[in-house]
N, C-alpha and C positions, 0 to 999 in steps of 0.2 A: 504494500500500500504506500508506503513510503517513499518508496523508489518511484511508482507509479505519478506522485502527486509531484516529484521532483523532477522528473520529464516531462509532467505536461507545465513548469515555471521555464523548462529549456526550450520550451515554440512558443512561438508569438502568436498574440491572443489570435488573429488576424487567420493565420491555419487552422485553429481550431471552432470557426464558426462564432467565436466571440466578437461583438463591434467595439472592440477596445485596441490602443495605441501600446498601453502596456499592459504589464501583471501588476496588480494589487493582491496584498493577500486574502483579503474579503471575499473579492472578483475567482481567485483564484480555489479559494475555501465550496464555492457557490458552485463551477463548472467542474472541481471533483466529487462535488454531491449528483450534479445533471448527469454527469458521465457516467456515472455509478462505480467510482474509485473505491468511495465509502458512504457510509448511511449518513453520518453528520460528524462533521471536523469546525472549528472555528478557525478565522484567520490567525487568534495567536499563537496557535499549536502549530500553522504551516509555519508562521514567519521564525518562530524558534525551531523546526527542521532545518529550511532554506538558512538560516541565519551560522548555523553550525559545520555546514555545507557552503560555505563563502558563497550564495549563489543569492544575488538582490536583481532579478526580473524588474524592480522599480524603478531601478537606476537606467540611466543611457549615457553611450560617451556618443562624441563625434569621429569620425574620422574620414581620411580621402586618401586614394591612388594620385596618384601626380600622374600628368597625361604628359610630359615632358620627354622624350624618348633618351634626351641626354640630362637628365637629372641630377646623375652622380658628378657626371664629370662639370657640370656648373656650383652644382653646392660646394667640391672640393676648392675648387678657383676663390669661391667667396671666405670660406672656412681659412683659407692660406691667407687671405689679405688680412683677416683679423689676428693672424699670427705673425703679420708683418711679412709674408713670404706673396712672391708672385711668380708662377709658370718657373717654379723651383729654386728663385733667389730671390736672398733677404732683401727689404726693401731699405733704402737709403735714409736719410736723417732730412731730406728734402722730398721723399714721397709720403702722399696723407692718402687716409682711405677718409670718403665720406659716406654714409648711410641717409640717401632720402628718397621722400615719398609724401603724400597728399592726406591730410586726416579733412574728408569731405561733410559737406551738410551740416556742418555746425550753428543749431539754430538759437536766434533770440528768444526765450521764454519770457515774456514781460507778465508777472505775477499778480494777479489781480490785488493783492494785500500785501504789505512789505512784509521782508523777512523778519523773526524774529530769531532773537541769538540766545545761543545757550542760557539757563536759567538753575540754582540750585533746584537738583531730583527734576528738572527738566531737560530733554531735549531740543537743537535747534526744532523749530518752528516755521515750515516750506507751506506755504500756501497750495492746496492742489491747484488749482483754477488758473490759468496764463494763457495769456494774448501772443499769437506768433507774432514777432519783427522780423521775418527773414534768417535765411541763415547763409553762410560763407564756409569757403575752404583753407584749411591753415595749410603752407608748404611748410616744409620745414626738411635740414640739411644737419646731422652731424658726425663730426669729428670723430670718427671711434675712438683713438688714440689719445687726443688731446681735450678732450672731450667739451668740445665746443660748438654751441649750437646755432645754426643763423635759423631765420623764419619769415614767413611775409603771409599777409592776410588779401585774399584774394575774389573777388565777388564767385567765382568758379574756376574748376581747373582746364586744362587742357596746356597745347605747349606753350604756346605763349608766353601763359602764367609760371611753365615749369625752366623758361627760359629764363624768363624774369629772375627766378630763384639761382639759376647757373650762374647768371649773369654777378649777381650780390655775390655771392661766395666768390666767385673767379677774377671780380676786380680784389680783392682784397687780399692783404699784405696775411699772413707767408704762403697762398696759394697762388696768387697774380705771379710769383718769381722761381714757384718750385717745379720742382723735375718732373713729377709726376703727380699726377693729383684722380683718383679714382674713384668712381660714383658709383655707387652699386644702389640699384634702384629694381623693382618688380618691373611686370610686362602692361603696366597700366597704358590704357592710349598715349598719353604724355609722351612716355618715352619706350616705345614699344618697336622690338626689331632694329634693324641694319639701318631704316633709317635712321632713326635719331640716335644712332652712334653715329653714321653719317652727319647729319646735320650740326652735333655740337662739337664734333672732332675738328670738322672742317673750322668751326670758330673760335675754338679751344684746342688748339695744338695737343696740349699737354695733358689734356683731359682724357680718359678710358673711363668708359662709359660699361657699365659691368654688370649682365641681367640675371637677376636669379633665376632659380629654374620658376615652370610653374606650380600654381600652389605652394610657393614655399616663403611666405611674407614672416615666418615665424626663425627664416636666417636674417631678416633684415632689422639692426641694430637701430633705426629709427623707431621701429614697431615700441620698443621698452620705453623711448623716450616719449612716446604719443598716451600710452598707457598711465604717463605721472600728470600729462596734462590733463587726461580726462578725470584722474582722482584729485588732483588738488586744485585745476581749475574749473572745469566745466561739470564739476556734481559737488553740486546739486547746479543745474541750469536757472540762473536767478538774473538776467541783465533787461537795463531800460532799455535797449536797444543795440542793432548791429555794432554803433560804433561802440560801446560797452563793450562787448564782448573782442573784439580786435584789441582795443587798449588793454583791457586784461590780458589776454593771450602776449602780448609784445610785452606787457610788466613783467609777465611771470618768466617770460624766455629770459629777457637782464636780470633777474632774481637767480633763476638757475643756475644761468653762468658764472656768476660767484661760489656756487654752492658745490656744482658740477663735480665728480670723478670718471674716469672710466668704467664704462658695467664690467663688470666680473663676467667673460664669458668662457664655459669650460667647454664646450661642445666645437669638438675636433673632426675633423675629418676621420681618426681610428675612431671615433664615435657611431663616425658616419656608416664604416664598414660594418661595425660592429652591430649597427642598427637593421643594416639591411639584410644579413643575414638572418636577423630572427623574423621578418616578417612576410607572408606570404605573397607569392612571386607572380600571382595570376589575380584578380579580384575577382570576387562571386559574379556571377552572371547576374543582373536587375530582373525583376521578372519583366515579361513581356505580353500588355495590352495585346488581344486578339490582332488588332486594326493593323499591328507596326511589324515591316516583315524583317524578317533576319541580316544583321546589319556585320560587317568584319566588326571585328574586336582586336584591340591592342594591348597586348600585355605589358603593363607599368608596373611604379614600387613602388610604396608608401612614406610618408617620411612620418615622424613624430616630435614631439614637443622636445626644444634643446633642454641641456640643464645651465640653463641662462641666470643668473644673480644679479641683481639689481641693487645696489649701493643706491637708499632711498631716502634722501637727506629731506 
C-alpha cells in the first residue's frame, strides 16, 4: 500500500485523470481512496510517508536545455575571462572584462497614500493601491575585476541605446587607452550575432564583443549586480514618477561604487565539465498536440545555477 501511494506522488496529477498542476497531500490522500489503494488514509499519514522518502510532489524547480549547439565551448571562453585568461593566455594589466546587459520595464508605481516607515512592533507600511507613470530601461556595464559600474537610464532598449552605453564606458579613462577591453553581453537584439560585433569592432578597435551561449544569462556577472538593485532599490516600487525612479537608480549606482568589491565567483570551467557530465544528454521529448506533426529534434545540454557569492554590502 505504501509503495503503491508512493508511485502514484511519482506521476503527475495530469496522467492520472486528476485536473490538478501538482500533488497535494489531501488531493493525493482522496485519489488513493478513488483508486482503491486503500479504504481511508488522511493527508498527514501520506505526507509523513513521502516526507521520510525525501519525495515532496508539492514542490517544482525550473529548469532548460540550452539550444546552443556550441554551448560549452562559449561558456568556457567566458569562465576564462573571469579568471583573467583569454583563448589560453593570461590577460594583461591593460585588458578589462566588462559584464553588460538591459534590466527592462522598470515601472513608476505612484502610490495612492505615502509610504509609511518603520514603527516600534511595526512594519514599513506600502500602500497596495498605485497609479502607473511609465516605466524605462536601466543599461548598465560592469567591471568584473575592478569592480566598477557605469549605467544610463533609457526610455527603451534597442542599439542605439546599447551604443549609447558602449559609447560612456569606451570614452573613459582606463578603457579609452587600454589594450583590450571585453564585453560579454547575452544574445538580446541589442547586440545579437556577427553583426554587432561587426558594428562596435569596427568603432571600437579594441573592443571584443563576447556572447554567451544561449540560455545562459546566469554566467553573466551583471545579472548579481541587477539582483542588488532590485533589493535595495526598486522593492518595494514606491516613486512620484519616471524621473524619481532614474534619479534613484543613478544615486544608488555613485553609492555602490564607493561601496563596491568584486563578486566572489567560484564556478570554473572544471565546474563546467564536471556539471555536464552529471546531466542528461538528450531532453525528454514535450508531448505532442494531435494537430502538430513530427518535427527533427536536437540534442542539447543543460547548464545549472553557478556557485556565485555575492559580497552584499
Amino acid at each position: 500500500m505504501i509503495v503503491s501511494i508512493k508511485a502514484l506522488a511519482c506521476e503527475l496529477p495530469t496522467t492520472t485523470g486528476v485536473p490538478l498542476a501538482r500533488w497535494h497531500c489531501p488531493e493525493l490522500a482522496r485519489a488513493a481512496i478513488s483508486q482503491g489503494l486503500v479504504a481511508s488514509i488522511s493527508g498527514t499519514t501520506i505526507w509523513r510517508w513521502l516526507s521520510a522518502d525525501a519525495i515532496r510532489p508539492w514542490q517544482q524547480r525550473s529548469w532548460i536545455f540550452p539550444r546552443d549547439p556550441h554551448f560549452t565551448s562559449k561558456a568556457e571562453r567566458v569562465l576564462d575571462l573571469y579568471q583573467r585568461r583569454f583563448e589560453g593566455h593570461a590577460l594583461g594589466p591593460d585588458d578589462y572584462v566588462l559584464s553588460a546587459d538591459e534590466k527592462t520595464s522598470i515601472q513608476a508605481r505612484i502610490r495612492t497614500h505615502p509610504t509609511k516607515p518603520s514603527a516600534p512592533q511595526q512594519a514599513m507600511r506600502l500602500e497596495h493601491s498605485y497609479q502607473r507613470g511609465g516605466a524605462l530601461a536601466y543599461l548598465a556595464a560592469w567591471d568584473v575585476h575592478h569592480a566598477k559600474v557605469f549605467g544610463r537610464c533609457e526610455a527603451t532598449t534597442g542599439i542605439q541605446a546599447f551604443n549609447r552605453l558602449v559609447e560612456q564606458v569606451m570614452c573613459t579613462q582606463p578603457y579609452a587607452a587600454a589594450r583590450r577591453v571585453y564585453w560579454i553581453v547575452d544574445n538580446g537584439s541589442s547586440h545579437r550575432g556577427q553583426t554587432s560585433i561587426s558594428r562596435l569592432q569596427n568603432r571600437w578597435p579594441h573592443l571584443r564583443l563576447i556572447h554567451l551561449p544561449v540560455h545562459a544569462s546566469w554566467l553573466n556577472h551583471i545579472e548579481i549586480y541587477f539582483s542588488i538593485v532590485q533589493r535595495k532599490v526598486l522593492s518595494p516600487n514606491d516613486f512620484t514618477d519616471l524621473d524619481d525612479v532614474a534619479a534613484r537608480l543613478h544615486a544608488f549606482q555613485r553609492h555602490y561604487q564607493h561601496i563596491a568589491t568584486p563578486f566572489q565567483w567560484r564556478f570554473t570551467r572544471t565546474d563546467l565539465h564536471a556539471l555536464l557530465k552529471r546531466i542528461p544528454h538528450t531532453p525528454p521529448s514535450p508531448p505532442k498536440p494531435p494537430y502538430v506533426t513530427e518535427l527533427p529534434c536536437q540534442t542539447t545540454k543543460s547548464p545549472a545555477t553557478p556557485t556565485a557569492v555575492c559580497r552584499d554590502r
